[in-house]
py3Dmol code that shows the C-alpha trace and the ligand (Angstrom):
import py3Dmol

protein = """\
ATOM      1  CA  UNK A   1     103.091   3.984-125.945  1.00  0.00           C
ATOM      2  CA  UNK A   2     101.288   0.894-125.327  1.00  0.00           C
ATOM      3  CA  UNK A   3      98.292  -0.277-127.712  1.00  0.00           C
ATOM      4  CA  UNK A   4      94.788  -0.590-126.070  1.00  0.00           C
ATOM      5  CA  UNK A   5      91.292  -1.181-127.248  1.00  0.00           C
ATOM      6  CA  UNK A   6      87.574   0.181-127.252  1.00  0.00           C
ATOM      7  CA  UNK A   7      84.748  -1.817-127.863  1.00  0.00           C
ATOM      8  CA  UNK A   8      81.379   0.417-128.035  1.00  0.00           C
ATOM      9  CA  UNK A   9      77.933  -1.254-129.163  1.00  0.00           C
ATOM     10  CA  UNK A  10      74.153  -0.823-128.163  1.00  0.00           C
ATOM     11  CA  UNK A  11      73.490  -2.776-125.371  1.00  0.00           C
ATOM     12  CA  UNK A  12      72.017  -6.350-126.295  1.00  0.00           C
ATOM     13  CA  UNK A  13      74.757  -6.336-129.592  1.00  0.00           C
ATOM     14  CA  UNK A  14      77.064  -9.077-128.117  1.00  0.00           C
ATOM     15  CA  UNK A  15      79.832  -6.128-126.824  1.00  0.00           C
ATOM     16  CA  UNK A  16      80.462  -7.915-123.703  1.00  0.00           C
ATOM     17  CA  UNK A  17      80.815 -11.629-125.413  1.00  0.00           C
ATOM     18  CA  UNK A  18      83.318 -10.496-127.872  1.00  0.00           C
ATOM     19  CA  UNK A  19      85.454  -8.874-125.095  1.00  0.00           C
ATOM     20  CA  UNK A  20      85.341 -11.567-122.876  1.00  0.00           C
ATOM     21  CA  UNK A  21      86.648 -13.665-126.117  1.00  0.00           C
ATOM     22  CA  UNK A  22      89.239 -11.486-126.754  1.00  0.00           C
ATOM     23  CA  UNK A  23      90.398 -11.234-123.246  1.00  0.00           C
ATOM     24  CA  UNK A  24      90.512 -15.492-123.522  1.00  0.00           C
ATOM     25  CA  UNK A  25      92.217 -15.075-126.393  1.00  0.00           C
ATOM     26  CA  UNK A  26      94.968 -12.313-125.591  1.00  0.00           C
ATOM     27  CA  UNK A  27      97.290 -12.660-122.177  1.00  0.00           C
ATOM     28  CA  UNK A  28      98.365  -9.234-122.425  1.00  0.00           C
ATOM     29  CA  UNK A  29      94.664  -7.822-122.182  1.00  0.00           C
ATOM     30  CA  UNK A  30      93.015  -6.558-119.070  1.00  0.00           C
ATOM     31  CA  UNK A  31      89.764  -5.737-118.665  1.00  0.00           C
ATOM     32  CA  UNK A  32      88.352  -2.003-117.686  1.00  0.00           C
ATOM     33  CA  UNK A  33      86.550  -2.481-114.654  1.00  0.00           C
ATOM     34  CA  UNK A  34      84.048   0.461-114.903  1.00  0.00           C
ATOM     35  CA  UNK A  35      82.163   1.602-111.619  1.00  0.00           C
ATOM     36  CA  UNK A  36      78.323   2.057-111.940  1.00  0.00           C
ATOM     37  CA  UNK A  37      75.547   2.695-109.613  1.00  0.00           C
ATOM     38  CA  UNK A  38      73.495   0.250-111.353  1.00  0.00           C
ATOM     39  CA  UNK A  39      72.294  -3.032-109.223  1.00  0.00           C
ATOM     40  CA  UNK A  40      74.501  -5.786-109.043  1.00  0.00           C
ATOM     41  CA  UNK A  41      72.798  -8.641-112.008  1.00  0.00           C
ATOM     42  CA  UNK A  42      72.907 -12.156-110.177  1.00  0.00           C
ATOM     43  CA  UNK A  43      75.926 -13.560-112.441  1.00  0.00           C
ATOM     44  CA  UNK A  44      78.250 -10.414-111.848  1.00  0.00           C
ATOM     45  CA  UNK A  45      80.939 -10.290-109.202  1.00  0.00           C
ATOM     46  CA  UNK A  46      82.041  -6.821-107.400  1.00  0.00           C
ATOM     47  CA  UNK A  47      85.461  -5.731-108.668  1.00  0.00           C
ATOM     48  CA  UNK A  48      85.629  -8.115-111.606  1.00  0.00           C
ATOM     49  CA  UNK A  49      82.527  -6.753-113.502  1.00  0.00           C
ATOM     50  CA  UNK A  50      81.991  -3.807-112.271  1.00  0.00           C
ATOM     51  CA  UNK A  51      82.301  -1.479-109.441  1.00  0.00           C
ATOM     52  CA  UNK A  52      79.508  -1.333-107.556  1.00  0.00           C
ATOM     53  CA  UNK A  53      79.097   1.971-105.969  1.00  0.00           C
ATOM     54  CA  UNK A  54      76.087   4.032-104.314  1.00  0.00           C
ATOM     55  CA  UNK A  55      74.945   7.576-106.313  1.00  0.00           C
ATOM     56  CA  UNK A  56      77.084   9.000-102.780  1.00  0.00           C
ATOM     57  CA  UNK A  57      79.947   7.348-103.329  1.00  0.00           C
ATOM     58  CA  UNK A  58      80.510   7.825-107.466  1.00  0.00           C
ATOM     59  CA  UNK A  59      79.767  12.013-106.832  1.00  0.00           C
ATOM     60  CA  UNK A  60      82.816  11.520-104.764  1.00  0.00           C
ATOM     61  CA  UNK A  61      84.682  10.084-106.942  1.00  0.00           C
ATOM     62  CA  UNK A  62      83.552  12.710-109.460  1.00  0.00           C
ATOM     63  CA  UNK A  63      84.682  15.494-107.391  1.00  0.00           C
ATOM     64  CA  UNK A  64      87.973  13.542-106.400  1.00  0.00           C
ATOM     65  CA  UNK A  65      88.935  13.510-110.427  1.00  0.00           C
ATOM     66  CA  UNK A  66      89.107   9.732-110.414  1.00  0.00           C
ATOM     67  CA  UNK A  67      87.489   9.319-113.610  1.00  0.00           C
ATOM     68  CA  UNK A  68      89.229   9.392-116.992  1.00  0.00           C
ATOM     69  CA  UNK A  69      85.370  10.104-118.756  1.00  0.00           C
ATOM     70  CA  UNK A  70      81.804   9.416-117.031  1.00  0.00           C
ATOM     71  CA  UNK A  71      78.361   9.065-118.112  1.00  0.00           C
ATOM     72  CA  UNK A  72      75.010   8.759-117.060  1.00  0.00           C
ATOM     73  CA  UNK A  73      73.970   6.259-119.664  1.00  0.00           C
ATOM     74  CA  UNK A  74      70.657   5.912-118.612  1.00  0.00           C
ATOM     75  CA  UNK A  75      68.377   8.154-116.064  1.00  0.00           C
ATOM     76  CA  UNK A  76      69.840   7.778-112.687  1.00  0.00           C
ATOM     77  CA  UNK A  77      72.420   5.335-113.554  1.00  0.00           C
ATOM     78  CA  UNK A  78      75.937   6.226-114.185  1.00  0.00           C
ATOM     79  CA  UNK A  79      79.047   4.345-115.391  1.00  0.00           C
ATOM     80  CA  UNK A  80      82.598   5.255-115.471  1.00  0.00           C
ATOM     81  CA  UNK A  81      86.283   4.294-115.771  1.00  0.00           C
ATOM     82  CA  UNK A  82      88.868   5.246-112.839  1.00  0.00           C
ATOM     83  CA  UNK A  83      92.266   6.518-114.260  1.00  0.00           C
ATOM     84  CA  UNK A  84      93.058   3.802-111.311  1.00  0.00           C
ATOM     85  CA  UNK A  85      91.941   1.232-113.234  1.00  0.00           C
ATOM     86  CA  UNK A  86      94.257   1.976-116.733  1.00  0.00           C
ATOM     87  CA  UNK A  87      97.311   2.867-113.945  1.00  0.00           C
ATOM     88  CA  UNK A  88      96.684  -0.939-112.731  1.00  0.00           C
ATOM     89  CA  UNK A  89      96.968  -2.394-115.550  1.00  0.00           C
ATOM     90  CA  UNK A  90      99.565  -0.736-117.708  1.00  0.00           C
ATOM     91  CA  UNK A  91     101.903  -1.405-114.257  1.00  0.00           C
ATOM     92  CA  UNK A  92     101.418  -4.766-115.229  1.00  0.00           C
ATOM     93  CA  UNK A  93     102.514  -4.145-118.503  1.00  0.00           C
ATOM     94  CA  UNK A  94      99.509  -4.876-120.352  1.00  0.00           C
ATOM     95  CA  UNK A  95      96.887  -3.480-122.615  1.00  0.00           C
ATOM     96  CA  UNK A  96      93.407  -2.559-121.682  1.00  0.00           C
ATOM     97  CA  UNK A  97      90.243  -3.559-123.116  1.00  0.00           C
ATOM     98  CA  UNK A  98      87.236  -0.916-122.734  1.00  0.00           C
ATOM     99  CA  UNK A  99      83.541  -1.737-122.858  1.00  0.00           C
ATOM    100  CA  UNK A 100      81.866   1.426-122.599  1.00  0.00           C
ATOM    101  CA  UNK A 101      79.277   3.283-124.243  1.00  0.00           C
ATOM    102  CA  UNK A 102      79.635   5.390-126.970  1.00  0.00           C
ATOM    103  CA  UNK A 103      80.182   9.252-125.532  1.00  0.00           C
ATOM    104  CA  UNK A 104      82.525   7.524-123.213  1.00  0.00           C
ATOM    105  CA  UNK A 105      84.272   6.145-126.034  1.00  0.00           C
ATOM    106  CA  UNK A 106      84.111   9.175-127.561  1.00  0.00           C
ATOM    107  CA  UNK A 107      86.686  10.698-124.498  1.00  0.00           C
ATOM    108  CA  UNK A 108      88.936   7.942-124.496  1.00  0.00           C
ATOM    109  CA  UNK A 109      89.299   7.909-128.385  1.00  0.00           C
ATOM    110  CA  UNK A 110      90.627  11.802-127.658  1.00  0.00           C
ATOM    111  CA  UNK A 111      92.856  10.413-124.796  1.00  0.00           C
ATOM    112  CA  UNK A 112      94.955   7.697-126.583  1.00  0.00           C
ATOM    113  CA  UNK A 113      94.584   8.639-130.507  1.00  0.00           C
ATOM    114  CA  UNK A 114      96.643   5.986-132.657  1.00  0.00           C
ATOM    115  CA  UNK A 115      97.316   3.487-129.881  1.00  0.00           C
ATOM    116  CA  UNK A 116      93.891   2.972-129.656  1.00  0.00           C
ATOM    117  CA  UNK A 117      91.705   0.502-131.661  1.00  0.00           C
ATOM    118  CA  UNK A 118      88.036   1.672-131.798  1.00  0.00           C
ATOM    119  CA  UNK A 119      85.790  -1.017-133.258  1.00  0.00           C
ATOM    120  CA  UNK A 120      81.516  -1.066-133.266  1.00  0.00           C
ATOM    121  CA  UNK A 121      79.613  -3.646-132.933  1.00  0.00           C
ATOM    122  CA  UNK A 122      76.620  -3.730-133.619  1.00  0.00           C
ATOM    123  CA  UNK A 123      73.238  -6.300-134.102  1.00  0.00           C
ATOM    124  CA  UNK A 124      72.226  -6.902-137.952  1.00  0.00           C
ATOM    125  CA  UNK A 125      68.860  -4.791-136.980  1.00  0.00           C
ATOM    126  CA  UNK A 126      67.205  -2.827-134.113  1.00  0.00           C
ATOM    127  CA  UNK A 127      64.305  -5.392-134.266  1.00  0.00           C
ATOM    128  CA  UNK A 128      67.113  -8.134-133.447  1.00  0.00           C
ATOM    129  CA  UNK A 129      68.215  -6.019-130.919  1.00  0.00           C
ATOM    130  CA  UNK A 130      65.180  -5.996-129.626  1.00  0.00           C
ATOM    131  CA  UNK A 131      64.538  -9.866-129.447  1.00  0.00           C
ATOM    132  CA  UNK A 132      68.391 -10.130-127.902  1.00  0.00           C
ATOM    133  CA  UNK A 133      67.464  -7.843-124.978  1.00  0.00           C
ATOM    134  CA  UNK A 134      63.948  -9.500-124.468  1.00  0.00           C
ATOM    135  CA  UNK A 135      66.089 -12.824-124.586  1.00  0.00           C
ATOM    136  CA  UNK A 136      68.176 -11.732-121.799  1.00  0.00           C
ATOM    137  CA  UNK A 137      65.404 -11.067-119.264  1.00  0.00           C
ATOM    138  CA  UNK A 138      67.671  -8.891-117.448  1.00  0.00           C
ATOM    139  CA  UNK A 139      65.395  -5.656-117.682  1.00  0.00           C
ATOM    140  CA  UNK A 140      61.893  -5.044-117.016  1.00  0.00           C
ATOM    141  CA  UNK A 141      59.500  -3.605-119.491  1.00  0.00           C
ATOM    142  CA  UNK A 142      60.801   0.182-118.886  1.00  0.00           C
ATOM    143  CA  UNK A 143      64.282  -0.729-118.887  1.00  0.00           C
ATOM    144  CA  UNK A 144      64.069  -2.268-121.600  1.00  0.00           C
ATOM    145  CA  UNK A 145      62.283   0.560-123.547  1.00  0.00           C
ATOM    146  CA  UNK A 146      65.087   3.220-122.193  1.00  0.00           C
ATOM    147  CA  UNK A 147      67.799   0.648-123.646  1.00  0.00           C
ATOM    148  CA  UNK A 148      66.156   0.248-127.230  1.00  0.00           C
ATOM    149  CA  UNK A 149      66.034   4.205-127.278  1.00  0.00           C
ATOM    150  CA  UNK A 150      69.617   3.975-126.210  1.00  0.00           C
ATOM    151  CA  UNK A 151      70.404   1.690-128.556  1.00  0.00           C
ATOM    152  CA  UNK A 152      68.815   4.071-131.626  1.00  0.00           C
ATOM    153  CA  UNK A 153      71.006   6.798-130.681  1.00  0.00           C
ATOM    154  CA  UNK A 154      74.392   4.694-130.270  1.00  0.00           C
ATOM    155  CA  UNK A 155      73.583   3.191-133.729  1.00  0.00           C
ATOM    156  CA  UNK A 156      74.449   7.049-134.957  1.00  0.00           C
ATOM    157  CA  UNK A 157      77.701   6.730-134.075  1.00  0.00           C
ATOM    158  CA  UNK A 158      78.879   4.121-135.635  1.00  0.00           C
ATOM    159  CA  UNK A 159      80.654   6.325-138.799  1.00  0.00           C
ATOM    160  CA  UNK A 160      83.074   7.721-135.584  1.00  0.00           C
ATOM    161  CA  UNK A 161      84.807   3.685-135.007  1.00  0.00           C
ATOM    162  CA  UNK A 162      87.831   2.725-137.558  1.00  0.00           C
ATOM    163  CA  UNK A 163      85.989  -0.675-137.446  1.00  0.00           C
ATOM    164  CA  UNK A 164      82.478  -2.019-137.557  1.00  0.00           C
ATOM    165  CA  UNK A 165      81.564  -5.670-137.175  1.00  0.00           C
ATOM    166  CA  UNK A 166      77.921  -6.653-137.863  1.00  0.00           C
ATOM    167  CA  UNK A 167      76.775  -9.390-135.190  1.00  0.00           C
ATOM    168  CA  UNK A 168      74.646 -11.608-136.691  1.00  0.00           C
ATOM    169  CA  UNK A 169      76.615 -14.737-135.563  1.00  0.00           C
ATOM    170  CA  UNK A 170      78.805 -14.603-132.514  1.00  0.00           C
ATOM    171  CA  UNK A 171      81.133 -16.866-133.130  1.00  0.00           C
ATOM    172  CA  UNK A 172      82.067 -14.888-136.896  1.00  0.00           C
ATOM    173  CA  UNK A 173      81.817 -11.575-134.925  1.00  0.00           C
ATOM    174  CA  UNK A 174      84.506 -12.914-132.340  1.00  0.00           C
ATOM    175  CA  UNK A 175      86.660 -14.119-135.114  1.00  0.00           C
ATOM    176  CA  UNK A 176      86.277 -10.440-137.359  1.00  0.00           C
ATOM    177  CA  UNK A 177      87.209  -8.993-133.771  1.00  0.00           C
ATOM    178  CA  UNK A 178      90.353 -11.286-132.872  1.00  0.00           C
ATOM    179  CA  UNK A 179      91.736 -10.519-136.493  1.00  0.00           C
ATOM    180  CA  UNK A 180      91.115  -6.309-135.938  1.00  0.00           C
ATOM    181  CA  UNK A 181      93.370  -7.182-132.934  1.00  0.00           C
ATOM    182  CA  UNK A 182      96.053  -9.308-134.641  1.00  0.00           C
ATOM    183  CA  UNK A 183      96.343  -6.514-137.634  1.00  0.00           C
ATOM    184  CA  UNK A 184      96.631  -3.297-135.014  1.00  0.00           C
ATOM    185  CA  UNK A 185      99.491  -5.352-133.062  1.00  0.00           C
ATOM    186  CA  UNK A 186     100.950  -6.389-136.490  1.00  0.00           C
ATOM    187  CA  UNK A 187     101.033 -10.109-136.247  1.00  0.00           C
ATOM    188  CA  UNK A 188      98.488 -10.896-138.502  1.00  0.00           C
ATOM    189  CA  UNK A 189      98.650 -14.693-139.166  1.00  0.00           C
ATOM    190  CA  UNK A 190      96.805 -14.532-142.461  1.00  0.00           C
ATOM    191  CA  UNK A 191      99.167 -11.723-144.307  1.00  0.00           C
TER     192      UNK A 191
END
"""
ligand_1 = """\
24
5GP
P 75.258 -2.659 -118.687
O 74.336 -2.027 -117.675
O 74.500 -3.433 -119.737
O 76.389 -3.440 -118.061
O 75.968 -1.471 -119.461
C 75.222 -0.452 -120.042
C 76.103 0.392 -120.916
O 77.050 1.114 -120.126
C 76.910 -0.414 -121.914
O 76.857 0.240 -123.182
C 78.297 -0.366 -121.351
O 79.277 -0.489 -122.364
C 78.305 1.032 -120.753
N 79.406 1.230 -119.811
C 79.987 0.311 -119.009
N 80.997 0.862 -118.341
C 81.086 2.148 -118.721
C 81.952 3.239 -118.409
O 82.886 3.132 -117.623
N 81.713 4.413 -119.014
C 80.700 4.595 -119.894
N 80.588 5.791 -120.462
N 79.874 3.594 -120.240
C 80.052 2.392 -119.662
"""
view = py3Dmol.view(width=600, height=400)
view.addModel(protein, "pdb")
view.setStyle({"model": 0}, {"cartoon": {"style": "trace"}})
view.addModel(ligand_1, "xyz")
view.setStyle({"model": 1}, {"stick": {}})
view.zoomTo()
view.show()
């Protein structure tokens, strides 16, 4: 069975940078475009970040059986990955790379077991998560209060990943994360 990987992480701990890394770093990888109901932020692109459905169209893809695990991560907004996309990309022969929260994590952990990699990331403190999110200026003053409670529940989870990497410097976090990948795949440069 092929090898794939989960990346979980409160929102604001640098999830998304070290996957994009990795998938830079790794041919074989293919990212897990999730669909969401959420709006579109002005740097994302339809189909490569995410797709972007209405509430309408995600219940029907709930009641179709299109999703491999689902979540409403915050009020009103849900996320999910299609068993579509993991069927596109294993016909290519590749591995996928998941950047979900942590219950869906939980669900795809049960899915793939061993051939998984399940790695945490998470900031060095939920006040620096804090400053990372203000930083961003992608949410407004409630969103950004329903993400930092977010965050202080995902933090709870952490004990459930094989592999936690402490973000307090991206470009050590990305380097922790390509070595996790080398050792799973067993071609660990440094041994
Ligand atoms: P954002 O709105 O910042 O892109 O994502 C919010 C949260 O939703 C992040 O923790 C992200 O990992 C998570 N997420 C993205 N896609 C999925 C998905 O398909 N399923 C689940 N359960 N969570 C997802």
């Amino acid at each position: 069975m092929r090898k794939h990987f989960l990346f979980c992480g409160p929102s604001g701990s640098g999830k998304t940078s070290v996957v994009h890394y990795l998938l830079a770093q790794f041919p074989f990888m293919r990212f897990s475009v999730s669909a969401t109901t959420r709006t579109k932020r002005h740097n994302e692109v339809d189909g490569q970040d995410y797709y972007f459905l209405s509430v309408e169209e995600f219940q029907k893809k709930i009641d179709e059986g299109a999703f491999i695990e689902w979540e409403q991560v915050y009020e009103g907004r849900y996320y999910g990955t299609l068993h579509s996309e993991i069927e596109r990309i294993e016909a290519m022969n590749c591995s996928v790379i998941f950047d979900v929260d942590v219950e869906g994590g939980m669900t795809i952990k049960k899915c793939f077991g061993d051939n998984l990699l399940t790695v945490f990331i998470r900031p060095p403190s939920v006040d620096d998560l804090r400053q990372r999110l203000i930083a961003r200026s992608t949410e407004t003053a409630e969103s950004l209060k329903k993400r930092l409670d977010k965050s202080v529940f995902e933090l709870g989870f952490e004990k459930h990943f094989d592999n936690v990497i402490v973000n307090s410097d991206l470009e050590e976090a990305c380097k922790k994360a390509k070595l996790l990948v080398e050792k799973f795949l067993g071609t660990d440069s440094s041994k």
